[in-house]
C-alpha positions as semicolon CSV with decimal commas, in nm:
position;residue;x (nm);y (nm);z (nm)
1;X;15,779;15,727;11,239
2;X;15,665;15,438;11,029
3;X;15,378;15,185;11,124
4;X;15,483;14,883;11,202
5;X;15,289;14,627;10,956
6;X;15,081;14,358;11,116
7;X;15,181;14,003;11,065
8;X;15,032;13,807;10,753
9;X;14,825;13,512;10,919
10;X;14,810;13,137;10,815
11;X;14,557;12,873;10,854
12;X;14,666;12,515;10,918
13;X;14,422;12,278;10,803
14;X;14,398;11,931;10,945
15;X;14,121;11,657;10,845
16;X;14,052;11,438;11,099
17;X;13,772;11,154;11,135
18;X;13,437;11,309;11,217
19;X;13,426;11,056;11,506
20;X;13,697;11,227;11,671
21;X;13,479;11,535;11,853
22;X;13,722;11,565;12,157
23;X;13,991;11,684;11,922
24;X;13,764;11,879;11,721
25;X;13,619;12,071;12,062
26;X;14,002;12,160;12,120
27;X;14,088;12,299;11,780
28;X;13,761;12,509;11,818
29;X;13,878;12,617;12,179
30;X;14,215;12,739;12,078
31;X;14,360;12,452;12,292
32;X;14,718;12,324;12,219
33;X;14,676;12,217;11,963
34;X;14,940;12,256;11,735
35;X;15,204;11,951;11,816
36;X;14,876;11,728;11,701
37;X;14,890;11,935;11,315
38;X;15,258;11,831;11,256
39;X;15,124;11,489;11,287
40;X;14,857;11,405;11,125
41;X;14,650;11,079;11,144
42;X;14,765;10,787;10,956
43;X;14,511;10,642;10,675
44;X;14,536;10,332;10,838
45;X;14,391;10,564;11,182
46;X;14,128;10,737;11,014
47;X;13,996;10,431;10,833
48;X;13,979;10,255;11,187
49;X;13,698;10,561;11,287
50;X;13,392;10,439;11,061
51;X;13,203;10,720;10,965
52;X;12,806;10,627;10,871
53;X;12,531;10,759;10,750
54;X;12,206;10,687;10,889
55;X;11,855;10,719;10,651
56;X;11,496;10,568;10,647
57;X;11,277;10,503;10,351
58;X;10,914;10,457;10,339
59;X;10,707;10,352;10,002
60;X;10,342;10,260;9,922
61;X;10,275;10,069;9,573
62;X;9,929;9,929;9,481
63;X;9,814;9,671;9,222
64;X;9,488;9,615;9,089
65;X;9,258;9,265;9,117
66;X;9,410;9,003;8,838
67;X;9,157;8,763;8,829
68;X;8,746;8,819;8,812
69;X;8,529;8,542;8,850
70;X;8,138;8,528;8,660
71;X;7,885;8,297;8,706
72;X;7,602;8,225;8,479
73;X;7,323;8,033;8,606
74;X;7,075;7,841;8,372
75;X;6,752;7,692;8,525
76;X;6,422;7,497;8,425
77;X;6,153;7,336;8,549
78;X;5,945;7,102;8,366
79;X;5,699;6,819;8,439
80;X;5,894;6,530;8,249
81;X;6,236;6,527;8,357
82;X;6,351;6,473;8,028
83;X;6,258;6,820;7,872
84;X;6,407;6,989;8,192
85;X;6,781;6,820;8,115
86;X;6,677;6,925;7,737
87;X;6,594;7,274;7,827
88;X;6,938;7,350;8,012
89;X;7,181;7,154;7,827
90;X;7,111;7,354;7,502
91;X;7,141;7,603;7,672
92;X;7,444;7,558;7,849
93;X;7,569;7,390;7,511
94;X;7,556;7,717;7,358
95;X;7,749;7,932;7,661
96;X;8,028;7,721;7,621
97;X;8,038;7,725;7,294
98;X;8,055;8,132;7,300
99;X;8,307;8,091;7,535
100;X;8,544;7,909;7,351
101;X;8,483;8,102;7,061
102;X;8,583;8,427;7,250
103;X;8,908;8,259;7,302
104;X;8,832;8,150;7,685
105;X;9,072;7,866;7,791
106;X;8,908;7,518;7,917
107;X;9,074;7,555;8,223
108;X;8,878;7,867;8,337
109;X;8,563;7,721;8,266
110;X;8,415;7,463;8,576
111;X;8,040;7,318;8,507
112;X;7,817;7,221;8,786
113;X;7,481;7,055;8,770
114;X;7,196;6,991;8,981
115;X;6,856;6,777;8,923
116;X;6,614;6,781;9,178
117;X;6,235;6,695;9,160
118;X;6,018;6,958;9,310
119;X;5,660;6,890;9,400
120;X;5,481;6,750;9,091
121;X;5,806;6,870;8,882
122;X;6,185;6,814;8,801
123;X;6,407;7,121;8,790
124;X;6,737;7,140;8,647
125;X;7,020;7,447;8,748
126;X;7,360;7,432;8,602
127;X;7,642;7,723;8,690
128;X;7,891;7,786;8,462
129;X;8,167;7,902;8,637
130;X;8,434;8,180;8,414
131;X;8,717;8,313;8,558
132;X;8,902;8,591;8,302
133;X;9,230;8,775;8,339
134;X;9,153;9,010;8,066
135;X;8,846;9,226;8,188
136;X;8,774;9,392;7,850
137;X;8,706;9,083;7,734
138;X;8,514;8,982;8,071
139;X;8,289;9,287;7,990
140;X;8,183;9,166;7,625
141;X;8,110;8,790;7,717
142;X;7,881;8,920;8,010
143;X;7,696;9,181;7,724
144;X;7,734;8,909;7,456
145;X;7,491;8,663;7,661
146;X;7,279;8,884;7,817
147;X;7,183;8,995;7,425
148;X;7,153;8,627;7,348
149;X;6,950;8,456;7,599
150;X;6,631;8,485;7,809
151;X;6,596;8,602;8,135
152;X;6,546;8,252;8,265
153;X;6,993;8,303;8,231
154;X;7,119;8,475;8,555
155;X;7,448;8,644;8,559
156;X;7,641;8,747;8,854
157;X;7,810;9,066;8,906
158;X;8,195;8,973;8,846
159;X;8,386;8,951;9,162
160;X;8,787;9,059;9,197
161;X;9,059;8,927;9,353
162;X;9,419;8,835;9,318
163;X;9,613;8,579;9,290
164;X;9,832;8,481;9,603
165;X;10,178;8,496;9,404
166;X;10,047;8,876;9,288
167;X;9,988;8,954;9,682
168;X;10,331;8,811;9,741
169;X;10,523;8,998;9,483
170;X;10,309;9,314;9,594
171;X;10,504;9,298;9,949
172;X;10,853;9,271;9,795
173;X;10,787;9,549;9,528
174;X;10,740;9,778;9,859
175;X;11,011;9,708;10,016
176;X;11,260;9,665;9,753
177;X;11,105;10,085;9,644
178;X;11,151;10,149;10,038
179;X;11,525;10,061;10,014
180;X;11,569;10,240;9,672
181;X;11,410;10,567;9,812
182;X;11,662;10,521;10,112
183;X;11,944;10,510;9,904
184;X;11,838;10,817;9,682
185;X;11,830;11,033;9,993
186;X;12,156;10,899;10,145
187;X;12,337;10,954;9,778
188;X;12,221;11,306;9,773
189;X;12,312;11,329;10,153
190;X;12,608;11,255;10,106
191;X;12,679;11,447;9,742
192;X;12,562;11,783;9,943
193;X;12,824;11,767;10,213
194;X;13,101;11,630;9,904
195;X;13,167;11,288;10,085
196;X;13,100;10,915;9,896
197;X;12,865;10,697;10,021
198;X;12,978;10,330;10,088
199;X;12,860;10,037;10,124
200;X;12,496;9,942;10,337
201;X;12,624;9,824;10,635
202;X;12,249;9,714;10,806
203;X;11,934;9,691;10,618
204;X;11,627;9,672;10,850
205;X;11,243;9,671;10,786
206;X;11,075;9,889;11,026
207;X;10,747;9,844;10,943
208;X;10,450;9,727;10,685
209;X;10,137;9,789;10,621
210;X;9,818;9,633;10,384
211;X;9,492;9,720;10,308
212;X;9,253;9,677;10,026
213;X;9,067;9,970;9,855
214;X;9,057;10,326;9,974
215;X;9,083;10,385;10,339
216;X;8,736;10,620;10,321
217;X;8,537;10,348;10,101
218;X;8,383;10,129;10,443
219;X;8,015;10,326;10,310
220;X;8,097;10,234;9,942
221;X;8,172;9,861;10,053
222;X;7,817;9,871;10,227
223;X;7,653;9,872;9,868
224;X;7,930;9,674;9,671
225;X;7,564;9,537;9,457
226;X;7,542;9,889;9,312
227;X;7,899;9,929;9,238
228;X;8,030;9,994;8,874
229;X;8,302;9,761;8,714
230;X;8,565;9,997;8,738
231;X;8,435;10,080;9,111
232;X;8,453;9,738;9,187
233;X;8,826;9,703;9,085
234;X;8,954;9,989;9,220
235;X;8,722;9,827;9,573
236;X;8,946;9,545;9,510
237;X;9,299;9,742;9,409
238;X;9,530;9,576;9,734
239;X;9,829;9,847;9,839
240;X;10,123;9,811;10,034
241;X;10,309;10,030;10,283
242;X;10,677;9,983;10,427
243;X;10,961;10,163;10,624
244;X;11,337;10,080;10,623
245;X;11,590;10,187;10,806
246;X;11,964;10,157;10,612
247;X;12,284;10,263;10,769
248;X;12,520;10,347;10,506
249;X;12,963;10,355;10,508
250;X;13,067;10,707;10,442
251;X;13,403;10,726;10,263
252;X;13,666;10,960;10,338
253;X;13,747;11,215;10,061
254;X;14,057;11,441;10,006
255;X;13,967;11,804;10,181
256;X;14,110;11,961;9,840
257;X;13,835;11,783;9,607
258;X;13,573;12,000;9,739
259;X;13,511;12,264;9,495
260;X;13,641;12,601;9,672
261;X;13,296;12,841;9,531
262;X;13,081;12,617;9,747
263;X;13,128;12,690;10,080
264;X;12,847;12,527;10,258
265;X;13,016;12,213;10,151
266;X;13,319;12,325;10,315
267;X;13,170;12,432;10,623
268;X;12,999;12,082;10,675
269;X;13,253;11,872;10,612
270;X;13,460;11,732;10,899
271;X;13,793;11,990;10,898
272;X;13,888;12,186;11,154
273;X;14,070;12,505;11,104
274;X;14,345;12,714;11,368
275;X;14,491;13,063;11,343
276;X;14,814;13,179;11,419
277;X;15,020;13,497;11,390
278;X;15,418;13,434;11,258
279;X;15,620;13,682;11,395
């Protein structure tokens, strides 16, 4: 007596939108089922189901002072008011003469003076006002006239900052990075699981954030006097924080482009599989 051999087995294979979970609860049930596979959805039908992908993206970017500012302050007092002006316009003659020498512009340069009589005596201050946007060069003007002149020249520790267009630009550079990060992680999303990824279809900042040096320096700031150069810049260095949130198209793609050795890819994409024994 012979053994009767068992039936060979087919799988029907049906892709339906992902939106569709009713149908998709059914196939997995064993539900009937089957009158729904001889008819599959239309394109027009499946494109009606939008499928979408939904990803945040956060980014911090920083940018360091552009500007410095130095002030040099010349003083005298004398008891003829003559020889005071005489003292401090040589003087100041001969910083601005370095200056322009050194290649500083006219325009960063501003001259203030102030003649006073005090007691039995005149006394004469002028500030020279610098502002640099190169800070190597800031660094060897300051030297340069300290080496040259007497102590009776005071100059002031530079001080940073930047300029508001650089603050402005700072804010868009984060969030345009925020998006870009987004749309990384929603590519590779979307490149794991073997599906496209369409169009943004909303594009929504979540959040932003500013501050100015490092979050631990408030003890630092406390004794900005004693601060190094580079200290002081990096004090000054302004970052930026922000957080989007992108929702993304996902584009339908032919079951049968998925490559068949990876079968995570298979088992995440939206097709449902049924079983059934011809006899």
């Amino acid at each position: 007596m012979s053994l009767q051999k068992t039936p060979p087995t087919r799988v029907f294979v049906e892709l339906v939108p992902w939106a569709d979970r009713s149908r998709e609860n059914n196939l997995a049930s064993g539900g009937e089922t089957l009158p729904g596979l001889r008819h599959p959805l239309s394109s027009t039908q499946a494109q009606t189901a939008t499928r979408e992908v939904h990803v945040s993206g956060t980014s911090e970017v920083s940018a360091g002072p552009d500007r410095a500012q130095v002030v040099v302050r010349v003083s005298s007092t004398k008891e003829a008011a003559a020889e005071a002006k005489k003292s401090v316009c040589r003087r100041l003659d001969y910083i601005t003469q370095s200056l322009q020498q050194q290649g500083v512009q006219a325009e960063n340069i501003t001259v203030t003076k102030d003649f006073r009589r005090v007691e039995n005596a005149y006394h004469m201050e002028a500030e020279v006002c610098i502002t640099f946007t190169e800070f190597g060069k800031m660094q060897n003007i300051c030297n340069f006239l300290v080496e040259k002149l007497d102590s009776s020249v005071v100059i002031s520790p530079p001080q940073f900052y930047h300029t508001p267009g650089s603050v402005e630009n700072l804010r868009r550079q984060a969030c345009l990075v925020a998006v870009e990060n987004a749309w990384r992680k929603a590519q590779e999303v979307c490149n794991l699981v073997g599906q496209t990824l369409g169009k943004p279809l909303l594009i929504k900042e979540e959040e932003t954030k500013e501050w100015e040096g490092q979050i631990d320096d408030h003890q630092s700031s406390r004794l900005s006097s004693s601060l190094t150069v580079q200290q002081k810049i990096k004090s000054a260095t302004i970052h930026a924080a922000s957080k989007v949130f992108i929702t993304f198209e996902q584009l339908l793609e032919s079951f049968f482009n998925i490559p068949t050795n990876n079968y995570s890819q298979i088992a995440m994409s939206p097709v449902n599989y049924h079983e059934s024994h011809i006899k």
